[in-house]
Legacy VTK file of the C-alpha trace (Angstrom):
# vtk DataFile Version 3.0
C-alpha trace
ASCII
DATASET POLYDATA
POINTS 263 float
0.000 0.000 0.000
2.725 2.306 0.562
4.602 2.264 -2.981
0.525 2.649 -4.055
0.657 5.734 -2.537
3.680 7.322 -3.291
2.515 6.831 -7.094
-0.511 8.862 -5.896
1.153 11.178 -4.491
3.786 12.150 -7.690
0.756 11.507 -10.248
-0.852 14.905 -8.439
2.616 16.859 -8.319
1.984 16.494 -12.155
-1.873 17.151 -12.471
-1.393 19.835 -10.018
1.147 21.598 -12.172
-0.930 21.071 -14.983
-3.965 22.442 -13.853
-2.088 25.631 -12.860
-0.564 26.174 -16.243
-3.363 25.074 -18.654
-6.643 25.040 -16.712
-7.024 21.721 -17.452
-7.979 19.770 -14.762
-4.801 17.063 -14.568
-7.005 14.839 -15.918
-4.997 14.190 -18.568
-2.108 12.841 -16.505
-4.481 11.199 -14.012
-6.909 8.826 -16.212
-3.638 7.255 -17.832
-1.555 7.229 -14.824
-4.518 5.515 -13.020
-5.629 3.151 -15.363
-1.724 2.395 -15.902
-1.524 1.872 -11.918
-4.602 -0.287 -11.698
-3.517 -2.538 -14.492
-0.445 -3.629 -12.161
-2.368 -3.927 -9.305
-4.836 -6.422 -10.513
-8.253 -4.557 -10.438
-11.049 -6.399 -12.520
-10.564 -4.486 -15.913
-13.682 -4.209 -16.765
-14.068 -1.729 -14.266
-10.448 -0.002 -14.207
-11.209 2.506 -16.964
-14.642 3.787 -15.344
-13.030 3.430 -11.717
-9.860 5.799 -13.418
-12.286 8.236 -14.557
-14.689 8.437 -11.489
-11.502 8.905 -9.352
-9.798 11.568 -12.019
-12.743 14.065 -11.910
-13.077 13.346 -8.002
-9.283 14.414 -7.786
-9.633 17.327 -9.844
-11.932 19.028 -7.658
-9.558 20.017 -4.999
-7.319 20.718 -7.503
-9.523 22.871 -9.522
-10.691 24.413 -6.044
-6.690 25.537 -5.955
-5.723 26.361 -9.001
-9.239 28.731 -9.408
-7.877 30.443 -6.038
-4.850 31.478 -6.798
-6.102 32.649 -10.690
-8.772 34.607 -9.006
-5.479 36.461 -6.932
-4.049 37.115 -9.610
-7.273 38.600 -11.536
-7.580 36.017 -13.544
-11.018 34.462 -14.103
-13.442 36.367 -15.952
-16.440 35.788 -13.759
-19.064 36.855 -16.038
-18.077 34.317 -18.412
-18.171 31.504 -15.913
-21.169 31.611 -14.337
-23.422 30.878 -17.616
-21.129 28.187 -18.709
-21.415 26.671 -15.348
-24.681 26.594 -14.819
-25.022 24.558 -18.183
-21.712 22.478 -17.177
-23.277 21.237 -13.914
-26.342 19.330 -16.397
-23.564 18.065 -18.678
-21.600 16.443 -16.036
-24.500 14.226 -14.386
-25.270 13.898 -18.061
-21.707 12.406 -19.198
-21.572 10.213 -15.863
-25.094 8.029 -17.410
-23.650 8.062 -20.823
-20.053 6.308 -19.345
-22.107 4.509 -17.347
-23.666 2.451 -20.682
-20.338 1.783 -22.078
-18.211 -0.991 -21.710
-14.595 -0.663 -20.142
-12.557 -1.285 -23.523
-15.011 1.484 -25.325
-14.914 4.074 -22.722
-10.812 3.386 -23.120
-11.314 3.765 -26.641
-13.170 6.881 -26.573
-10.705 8.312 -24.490
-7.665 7.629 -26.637
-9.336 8.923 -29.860
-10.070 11.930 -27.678
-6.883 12.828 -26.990
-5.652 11.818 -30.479
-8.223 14.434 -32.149
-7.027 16.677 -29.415
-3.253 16.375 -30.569
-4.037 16.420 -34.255
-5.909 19.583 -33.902
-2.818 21.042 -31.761
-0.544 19.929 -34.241
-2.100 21.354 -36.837
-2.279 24.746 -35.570
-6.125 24.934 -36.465
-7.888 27.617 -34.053
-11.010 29.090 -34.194
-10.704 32.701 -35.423
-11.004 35.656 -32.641
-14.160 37.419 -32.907
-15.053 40.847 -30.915
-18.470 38.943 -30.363
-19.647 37.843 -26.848
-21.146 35.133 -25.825
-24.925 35.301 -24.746
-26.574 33.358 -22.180
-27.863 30.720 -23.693
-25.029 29.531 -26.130
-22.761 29.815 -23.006
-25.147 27.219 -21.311
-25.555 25.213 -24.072
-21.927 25.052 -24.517
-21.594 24.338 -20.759
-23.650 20.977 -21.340
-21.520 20.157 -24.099
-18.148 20.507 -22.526
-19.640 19.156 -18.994
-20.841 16.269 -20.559
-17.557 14.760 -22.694
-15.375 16.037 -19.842
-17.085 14.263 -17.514
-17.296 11.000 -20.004
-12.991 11.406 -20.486
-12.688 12.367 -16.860
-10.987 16.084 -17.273
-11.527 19.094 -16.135
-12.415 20.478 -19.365
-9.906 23.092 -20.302
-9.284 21.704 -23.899
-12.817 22.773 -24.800
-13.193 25.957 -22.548
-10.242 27.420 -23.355
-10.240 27.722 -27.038
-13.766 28.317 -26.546
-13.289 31.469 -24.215
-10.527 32.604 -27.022
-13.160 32.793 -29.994
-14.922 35.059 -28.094
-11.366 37.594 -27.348
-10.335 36.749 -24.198
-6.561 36.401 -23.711
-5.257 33.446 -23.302
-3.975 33.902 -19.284
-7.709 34.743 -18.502
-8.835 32.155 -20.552
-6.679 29.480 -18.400
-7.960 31.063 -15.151
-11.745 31.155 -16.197
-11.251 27.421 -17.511
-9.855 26.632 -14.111
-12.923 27.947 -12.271
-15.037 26.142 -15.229
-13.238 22.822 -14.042
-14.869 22.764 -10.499
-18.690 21.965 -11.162
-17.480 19.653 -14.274
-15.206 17.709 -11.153
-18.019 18.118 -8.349
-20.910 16.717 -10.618
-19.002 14.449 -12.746
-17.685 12.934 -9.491
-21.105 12.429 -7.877
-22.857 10.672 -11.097
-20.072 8.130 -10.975
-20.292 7.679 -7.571
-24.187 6.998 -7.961
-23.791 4.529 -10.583
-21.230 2.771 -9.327
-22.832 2.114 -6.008
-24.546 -0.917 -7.401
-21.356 -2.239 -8.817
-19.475 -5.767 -7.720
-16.131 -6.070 -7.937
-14.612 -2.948 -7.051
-11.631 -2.604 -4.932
-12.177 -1.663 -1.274
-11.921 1.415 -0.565
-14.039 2.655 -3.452
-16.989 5.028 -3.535
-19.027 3.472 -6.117
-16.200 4.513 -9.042
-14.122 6.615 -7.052
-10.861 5.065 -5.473
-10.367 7.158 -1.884
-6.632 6.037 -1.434
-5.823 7.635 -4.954
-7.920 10.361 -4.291
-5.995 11.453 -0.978
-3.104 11.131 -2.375
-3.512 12.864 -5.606
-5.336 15.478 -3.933
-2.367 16.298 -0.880
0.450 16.809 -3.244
-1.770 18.580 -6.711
-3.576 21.373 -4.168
-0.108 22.858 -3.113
1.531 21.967 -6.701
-1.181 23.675 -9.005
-0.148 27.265 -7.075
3.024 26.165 -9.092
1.281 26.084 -12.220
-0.323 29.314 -12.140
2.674 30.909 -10.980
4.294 29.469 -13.860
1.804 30.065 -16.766
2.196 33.885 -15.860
5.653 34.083 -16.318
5.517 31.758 -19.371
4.202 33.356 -22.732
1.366 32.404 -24.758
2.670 30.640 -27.274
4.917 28.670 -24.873
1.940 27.333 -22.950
0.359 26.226 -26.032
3.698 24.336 -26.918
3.898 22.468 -23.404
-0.055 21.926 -23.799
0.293 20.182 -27.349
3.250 17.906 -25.814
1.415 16.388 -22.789
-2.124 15.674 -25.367
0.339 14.006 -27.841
2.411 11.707 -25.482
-1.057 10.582 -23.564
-2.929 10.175 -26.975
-0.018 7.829 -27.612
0.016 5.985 -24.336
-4.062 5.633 -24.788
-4.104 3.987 -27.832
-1.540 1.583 -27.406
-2.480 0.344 -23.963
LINES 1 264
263 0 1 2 3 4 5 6 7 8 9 10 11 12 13 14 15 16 17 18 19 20 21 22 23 24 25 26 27 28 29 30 31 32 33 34 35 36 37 38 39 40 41 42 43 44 45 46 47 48 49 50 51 52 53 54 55 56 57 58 59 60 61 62 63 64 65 66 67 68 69 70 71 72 73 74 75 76 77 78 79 80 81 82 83 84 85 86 87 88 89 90 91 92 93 94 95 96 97 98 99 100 101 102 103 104 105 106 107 108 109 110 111 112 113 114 115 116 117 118 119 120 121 122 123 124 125 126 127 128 129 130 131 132 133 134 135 136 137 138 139 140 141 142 143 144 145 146 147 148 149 150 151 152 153 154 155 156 157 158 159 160 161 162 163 164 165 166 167 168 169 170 171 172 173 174 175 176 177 178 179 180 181 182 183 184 185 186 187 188 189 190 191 192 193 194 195 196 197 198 199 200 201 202 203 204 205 206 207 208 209 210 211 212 213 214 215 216 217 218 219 220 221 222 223 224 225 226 227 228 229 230 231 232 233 234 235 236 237 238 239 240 241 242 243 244 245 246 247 248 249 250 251 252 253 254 255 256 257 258 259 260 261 262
């Protein structure tokens, strides 16, 4: 149990420092990390991809909490933005929780991988959705909010690679954009976490320890070392420009697309 741990514990020095610098979540460090971590400890693996994603968003709720704080001291979350998208995000993420919970283990994988795969192509390719001096009304931020609550809660992130490029079409820099995406991540972890802790309830098989499909002892220690480590993260995404985040961001999608895919 202790070597178990101490992987927790340096999987959420990573997530942490991600979801400081990209407003991401972590969650794409944690799913593969977990899923990688359960595979070696013998979990039943029809349930390790669900159980990784259920314990991911559950994870990236303190760190969200964290990494929103110290954005919003550093007058960096554009609150009128958020609240729209979150009300909208908190449907999504119950939403995407149901869908996940009609999959099978090896689809939900799938899904995942060719997630992050379209996420690396599109970084790759440089392809961005043109700046407009439009804003967003109410009801396409909520609608949007569904949208990204729902697949971020099916992938288990925190959202960021939808919120920030959406936040961007509509003008706003890119260091607000990280910082509103951070606050964005919150609900998407709260809610997501709870519908796969309802439907797992029911489910045989899972370690103990487990909250339907959330895994406490990963969740601890995730969660003790990524609160402190995302203050990294957002003190290092403000000192970094923009098109050096977006270089670091395409690296981590591309090496976990890979790792998804061939696992």
């Amino acid at each position: 149990m202790g070597y178990e741990f101490l992987i927790y514990l340096f999987v959420g020095i990573f997530a942490g420092n991600l979801a400081g610098m990209f407003g991401i979540g972590g969650g794409v460090i944690i799913v593969p990390a977990l899923i990688a971590t359960f595979l070696y400890l013998g979990f039943d693996q029809d349930l390790i991809t669900h159980l990784a994603i259920g314990t991911s968003l559950a994870s990236i709720f303190f760190t969200g909490l964290a990494s929103a704080y110290s954005h919003n001291q550093k007058r960096g979350i554009v609150w009128s933005a958020f609240y729209p998208l979150a009300s909208g995000i908190v449907i999504g993420a119950i939403l995407g929780a149901v869908i996940a919970s009609l999959l099978s283990g090896d689809t939900l994988r799938s899904i995942v991988g060719v997630f992050f795969l379209a996420l690396s192509v599109q970084i790759i390719s440089s392809y961005e959705l043109k700046k407009t001096d439009r804003k967003s009304n109410i009801l396409l931020s909520t609608s949007s909010g569904v949208g990204i609550g729902a697949i971020s809660s099916i992938v288990g992130i925190g959202g960021g690679s939808f919120t920030v490029p959406y936040l961007q079409y509509f003008g706003y820099k890119m260091k607000l954009s990280i910082g509103t995406s951070a606050a964005c991540g919150v609900p998407i972890a709260l809610f997501g976490s709870l519908g796969y802790f309802y439907i797992g309830l029911s489910v045989e098989n899972l370690p103990t320890m487990s909250l339907g499909y959330i895994y406490l002892p990963a969740v601890l220690g995730i969660a003790a070392t990524s609160i402190f480590s995302a203050r990294m993260g957002v003190a290092i995404a403000h000192r970094m420009s923009d098109l050096a985040l977006k270089i670091l961001f395409s690296l981590f999608l591309i090496i976990n697309a890979l790792y998804m895919l061939v696992v």
